[in-house]
N, C-alpha and C positions, 0 to 999 in steps of 0.2 A: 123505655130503658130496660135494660135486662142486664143479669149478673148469670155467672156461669159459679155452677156449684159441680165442686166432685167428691166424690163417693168415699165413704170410709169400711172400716172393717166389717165383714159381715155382708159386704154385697157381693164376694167372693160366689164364680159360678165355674165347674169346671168346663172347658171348652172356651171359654171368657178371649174375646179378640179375635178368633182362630180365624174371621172372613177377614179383617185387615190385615193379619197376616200374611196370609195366602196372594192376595190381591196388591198391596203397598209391597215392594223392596224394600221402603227406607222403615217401614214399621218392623220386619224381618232382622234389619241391621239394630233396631231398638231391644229386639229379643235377645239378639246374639251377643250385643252389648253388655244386658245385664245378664247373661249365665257369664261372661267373663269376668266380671265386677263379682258376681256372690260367689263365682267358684263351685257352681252347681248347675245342671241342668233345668233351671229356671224353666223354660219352656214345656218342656215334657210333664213337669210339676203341672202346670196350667192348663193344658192339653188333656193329660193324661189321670193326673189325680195319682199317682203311685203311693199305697199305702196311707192312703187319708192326708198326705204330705201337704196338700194345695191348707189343708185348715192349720196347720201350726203358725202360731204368730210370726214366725221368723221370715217365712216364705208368704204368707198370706201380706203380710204390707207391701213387700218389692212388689208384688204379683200384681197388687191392683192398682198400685202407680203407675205402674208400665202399660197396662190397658188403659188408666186414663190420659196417660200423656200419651199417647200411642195414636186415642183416639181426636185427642188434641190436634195433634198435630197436623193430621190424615185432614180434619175439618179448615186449617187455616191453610193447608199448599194444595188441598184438590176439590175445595169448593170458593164458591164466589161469597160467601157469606164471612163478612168480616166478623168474629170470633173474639176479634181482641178491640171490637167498637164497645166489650161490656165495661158498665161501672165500675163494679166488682167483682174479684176472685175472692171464692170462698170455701171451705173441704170442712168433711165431717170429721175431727178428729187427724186421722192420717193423711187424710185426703185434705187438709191443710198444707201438706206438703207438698200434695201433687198443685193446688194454686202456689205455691211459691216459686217452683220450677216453671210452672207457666209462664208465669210473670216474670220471669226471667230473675228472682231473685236467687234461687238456686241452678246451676247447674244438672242435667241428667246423670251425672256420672259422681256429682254429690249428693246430690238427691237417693240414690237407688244405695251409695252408700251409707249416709246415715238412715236409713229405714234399715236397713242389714242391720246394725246395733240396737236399733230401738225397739225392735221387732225381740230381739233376742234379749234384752236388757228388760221390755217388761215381759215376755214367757218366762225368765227367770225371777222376777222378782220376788215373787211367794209361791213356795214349793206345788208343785202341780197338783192341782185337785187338793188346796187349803182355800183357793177361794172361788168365789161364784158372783154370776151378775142376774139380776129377774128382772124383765120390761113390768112393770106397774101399769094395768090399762085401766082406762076411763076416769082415772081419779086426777084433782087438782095440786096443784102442786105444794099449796101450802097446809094443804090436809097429810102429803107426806110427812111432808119438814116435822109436822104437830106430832104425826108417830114414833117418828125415829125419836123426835124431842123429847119426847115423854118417857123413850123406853132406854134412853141413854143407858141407864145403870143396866138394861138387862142385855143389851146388842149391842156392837159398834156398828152401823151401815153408813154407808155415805150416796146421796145422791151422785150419780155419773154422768146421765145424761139428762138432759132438760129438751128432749126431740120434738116435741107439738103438743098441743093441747090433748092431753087423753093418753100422754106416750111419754112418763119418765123413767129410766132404770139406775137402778138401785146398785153397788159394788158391797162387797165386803167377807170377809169367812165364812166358810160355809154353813158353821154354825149361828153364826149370828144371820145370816141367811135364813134359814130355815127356821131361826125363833119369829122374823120377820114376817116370812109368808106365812106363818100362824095368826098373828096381827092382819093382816091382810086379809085372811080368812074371814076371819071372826068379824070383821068391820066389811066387808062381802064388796071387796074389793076384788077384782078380775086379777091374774099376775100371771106370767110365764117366765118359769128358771130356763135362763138363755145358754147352749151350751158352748160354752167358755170356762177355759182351765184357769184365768186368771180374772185378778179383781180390777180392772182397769180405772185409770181417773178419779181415785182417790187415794186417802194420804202410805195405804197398804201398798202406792207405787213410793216409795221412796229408794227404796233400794234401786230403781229404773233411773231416777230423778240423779239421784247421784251416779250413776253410768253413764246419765247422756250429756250431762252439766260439760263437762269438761268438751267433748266430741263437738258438742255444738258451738261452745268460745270458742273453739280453735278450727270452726270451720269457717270460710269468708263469704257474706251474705252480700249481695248488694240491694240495691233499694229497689224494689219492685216495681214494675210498669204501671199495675192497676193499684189501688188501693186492696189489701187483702183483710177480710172481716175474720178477728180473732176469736177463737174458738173460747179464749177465758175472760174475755171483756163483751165481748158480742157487738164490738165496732170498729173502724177502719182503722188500721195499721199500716203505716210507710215507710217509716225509717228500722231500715236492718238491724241495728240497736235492741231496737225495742222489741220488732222481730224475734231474734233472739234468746230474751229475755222472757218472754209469753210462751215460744215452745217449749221452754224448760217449767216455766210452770204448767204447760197444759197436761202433761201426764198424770199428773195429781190432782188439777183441777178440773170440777165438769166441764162438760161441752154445751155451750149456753147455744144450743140451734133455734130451740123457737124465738127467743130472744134475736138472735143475729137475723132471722129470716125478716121478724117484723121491724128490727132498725132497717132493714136494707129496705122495704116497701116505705116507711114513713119517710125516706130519704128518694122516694119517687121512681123505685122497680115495680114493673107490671108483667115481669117474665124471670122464669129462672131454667137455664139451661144444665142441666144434668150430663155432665160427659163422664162417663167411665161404665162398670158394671152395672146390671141392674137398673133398678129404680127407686131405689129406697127414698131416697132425697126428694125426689117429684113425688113421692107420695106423703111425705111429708108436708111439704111447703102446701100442699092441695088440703090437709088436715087444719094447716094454719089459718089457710086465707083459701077459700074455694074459689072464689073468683079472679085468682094471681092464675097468670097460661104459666105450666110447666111442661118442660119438655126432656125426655131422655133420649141420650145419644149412645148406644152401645152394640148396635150392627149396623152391618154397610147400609141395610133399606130406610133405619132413620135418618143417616149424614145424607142420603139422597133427597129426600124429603127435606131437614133439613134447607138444601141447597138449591131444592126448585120453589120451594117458600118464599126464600130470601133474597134472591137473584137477582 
């Protein structure tokens, strides 16, 4: 059994899609779609990179939705390999969204519009360059929790992401950042300050939290095809309700990935298929469980492979 996982912020690459492009029509009409939807040259952004544009939150979320569903879709009408035989859809963060449109719970043209707001709702939330995120490597996760715990009175940080064993990141102001990887230091702890203008997935997103709250009630979800594994629970979710209800909290709350990866194996996945940018995700889930196949889908010569594999 295998579950299809797609990509979140940060696996942004410039040139990202450009051989589906060129080769699929109907991925060309997915481009010209969403620069009509954002009101921008979406495309040239991706392609191009003009003025560092492709990494601003705003444009960085459409951007890599659109190359996942892109490639989505390119693998379910022009290979033999049924795509949607997985148990689970699953996304890091944003790329929760791109499994939600998969699954036909959202819409393409809901989809690339609520990323437009969310994108811009958390790059605004705390004024640029007030906060910061650092990966934590090689440490346990409750040896974290113990630091932060302990230095409450001197930092506020928050854990953000929970990504594999050896790989959690940390959100919060810069300054309490920085009192952080002093701690980190001192207790000879490995860490790298990630660059990012904003403090993602924790409670510093509220101002985001109350932006999307509304957008998301009043947007109409249906119930997904696959079960989709929540980013704030780290288990399967089906009813659009409740849906809902967890993306509104996932902005503030971590992303519980290695968590979600090992429910999904204890539930009898031995594959995880990676569609969108990059490869962060496969090289995660390889972190988790070395012996789980992962596979990344992000130019034409993998969906080929892909598709003489499976056929």
């Amino acid at each position: 059994m295998f579950s299809v996982i797609f990509p979140g912020q940060g696996s942004q690459i410039v040139g990202m899609g450009k051989d589906f492009y060129h080769d699929f029509s109907e991925v060309k009409n997915y481009f010209e779609r969403a620069n009509d939807l954002l009101n921008k040259d979406l495309t040239k952004i991706i392609f191009e990179n003009p003025n560092n544009e492709l990494g601003q939150t705003e444009n960085t979320q459409p951007a890599i939705f659109l190359i996942s569903y892109s490639i989505f879709k390119t693998i379910e009408k022009e290979t033999q390999f049924n795509i949607k035989d997985a148990k689970y859809f699953a996304g890091h963060s944003l790329g929760e969204y791109s499994a939600l449109c998969c699954a036909n719970s959202l819409s393409f043209d809901q989809t690339i519009s609520l990323l437009k707001y969310r994108g811009k709702a958390m790059q605004n939330a705390v004024p640029n360059g007030e906060g910061g995120m650092v990966a934590v490597l090689g440490a346990n996760i409750d040896n974290i929790k113990k630091i932060l715990e302990e230095n409450k009175d001197k930092y506020s940080c928050y854990i953000a992401n929970d990504n594999s064993i050896g790989q959690i990141v940390v959100s919060g102001k810069i300054d309490s950042i920085d009192h952080f990887s002093q701690d980190l230091k001192k207790n000879k702890i490995k860490y790298i300050k990630l660059p990012v203008s904003a403090p993602f997935h924790c409670p510093l997103m509220k101002n985001a939290t109350n932006d999307m709250k509304s957008i998301i009630l009043e947007t109409e979800f249906k119930d997904p095809t696959h079960n989709i594994i929540s980013n704030v629970t780290a288990k399967p979710v089906s009813s659009s309700d409740q849906i809902k209800k967890l993306l509104i909290e996932q902005i503030e709350k971590p992303v519980r990935w290695r968590e979600s990866v090992l429910n999904m194996i204890g539930s009898g996945i031995n594959q995880f298929i990676e569609v969108g940018p990059g490869k962060v995700l496969s090289s995660l889930v390889k972190r988790i469980d070395r012996n789980i196949n992962s596979n990344h889908i992000n130019i034409l010569a993998d969906i080929k492979n892909l598709s003489n594999d499976r056929s």
